[in-house]
N, C-alpha and C positions, 0 to 999 in steps of 0.2 A: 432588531435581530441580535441573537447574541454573539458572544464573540467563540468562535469553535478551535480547536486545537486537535490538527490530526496526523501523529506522527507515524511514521511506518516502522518497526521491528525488523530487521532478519537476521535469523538464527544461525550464524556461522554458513553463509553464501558461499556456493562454490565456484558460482562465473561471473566473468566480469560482464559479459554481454546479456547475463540477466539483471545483473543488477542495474547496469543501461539501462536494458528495459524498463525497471524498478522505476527509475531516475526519470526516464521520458513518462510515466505511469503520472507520478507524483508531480510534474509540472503538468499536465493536461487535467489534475482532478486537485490541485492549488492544496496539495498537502504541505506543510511546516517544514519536518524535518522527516529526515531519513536515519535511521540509527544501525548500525551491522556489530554483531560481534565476531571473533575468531580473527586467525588471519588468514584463512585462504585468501579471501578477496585483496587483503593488502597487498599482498604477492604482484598483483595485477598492476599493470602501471597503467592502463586507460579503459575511456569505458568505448565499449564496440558499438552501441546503439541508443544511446543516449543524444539522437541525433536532433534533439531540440536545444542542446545544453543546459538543461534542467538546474546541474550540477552544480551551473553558475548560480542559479538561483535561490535554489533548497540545500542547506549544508545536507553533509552527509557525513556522519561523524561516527570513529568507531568509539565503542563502549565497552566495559570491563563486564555490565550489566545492561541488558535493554531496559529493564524497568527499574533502573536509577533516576532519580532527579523529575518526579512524576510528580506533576503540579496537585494539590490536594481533591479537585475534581476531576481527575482525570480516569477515567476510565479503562484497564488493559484488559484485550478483549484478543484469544488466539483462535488462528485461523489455521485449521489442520484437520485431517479427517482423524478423528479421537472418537472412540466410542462415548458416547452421552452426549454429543455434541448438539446443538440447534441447526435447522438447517437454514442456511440463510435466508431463505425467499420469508422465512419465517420472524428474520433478527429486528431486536428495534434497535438502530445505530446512535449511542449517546454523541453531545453536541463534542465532546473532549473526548477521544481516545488514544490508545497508543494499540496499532492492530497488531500484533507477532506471528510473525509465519517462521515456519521449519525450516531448515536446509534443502535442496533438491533430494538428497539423499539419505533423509532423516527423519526427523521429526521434533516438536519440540519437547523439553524437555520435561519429566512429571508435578517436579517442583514448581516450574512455570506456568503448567495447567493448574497444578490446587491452586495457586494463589492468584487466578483468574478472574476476572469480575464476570465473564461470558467465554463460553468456545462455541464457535460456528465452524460449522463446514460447507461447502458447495457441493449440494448435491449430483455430483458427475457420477459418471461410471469410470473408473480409473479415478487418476491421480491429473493436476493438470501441472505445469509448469509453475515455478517461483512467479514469475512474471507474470503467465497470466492469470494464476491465482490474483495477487495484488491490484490488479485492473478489474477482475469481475467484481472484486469486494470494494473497489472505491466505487465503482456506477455502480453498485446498489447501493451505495452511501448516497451515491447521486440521485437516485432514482428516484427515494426515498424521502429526500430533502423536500423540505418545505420553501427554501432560498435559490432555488436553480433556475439562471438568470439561462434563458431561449430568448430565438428570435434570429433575425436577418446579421443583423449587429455584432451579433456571437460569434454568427456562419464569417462573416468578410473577416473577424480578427483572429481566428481559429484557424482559417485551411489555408490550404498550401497557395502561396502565388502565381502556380502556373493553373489555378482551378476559379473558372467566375463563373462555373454555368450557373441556370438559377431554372427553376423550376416556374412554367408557363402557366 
């Protein structure tokens, strides 16, 4: 298997409670790191739903640039609705990326799009959330994968403690 490197972008984040989300996102789909620029989110002194503590696990590091310090195969791939974009049911996801999503209330930047390796969008109707943009686009990473470890095994170390039903 090879070795994959999948760090999440976002573009000047406005809440702290998405970025939680972000956080708990990224430890349930075993991303690397977390990268944010701006400071809104500095602002924030905790996260509201990062209720796995992810945070402990995945840095989460502010950047002066998202796509500084990008390993030579690493792939930056933006995820925003942009005219000419792919639409994801369509994307093929390299083993190395760096994914960059917009603001809640933005988008990213055009300098970031030219010098894009790929831009996907989710084909919705609307616009969806920071948060759950970043979760549909990891489970299609996941979906897609050729390394997605299922099974019983998965189920007992993944769900909640107060959950043992099992299916007859």
């Amino acid at each position: 298997m090879k070795n994959q490197n999948v760090v999440i972008g976002l573009t000047d984040p406005k809440s702290p409670s998405n970025v939680g989300a972000v956080m708990r996102a990224a430890g349930c789909y075993q991303v690397d790191e977390v990268r944010y620029t701006g400071v809104r989110y500095a602002r924030a002194a905790k996260f509201h739903t990062d209720t796995k503590d992810a945070s402990k696990k995945i840095p989460l590091n502010a950047v002066t640039a998202l796509t500084n310090n990008l390993t030579p195969e690493q792939k930056v791939i933006c995820v925003d609705l942009v005219e000419g974009a792919i639409p994801l049911p369509e994307f093929e996801h390299p083993d190395n990326a760096l994914y960059i999503f917009g603001p809640e209330d933005g988008t990213i930047s055009q300098e970031v799009i030219n010098s894009a390796d790929a831009v996907v969008y989710v084909p919705t109707i609307g616009c969806m959330n920071l948060a759950a943009s970043v979760n549909v686009l990891l489970y299609d990473r996941l979906a897609k994968s050729q390394h997605t470890v299922v099974g019983d095994e998965l189920i007992k170390r993944s769900r909640d403690t107060n959950n043992t039903v099992k299916v007859n």
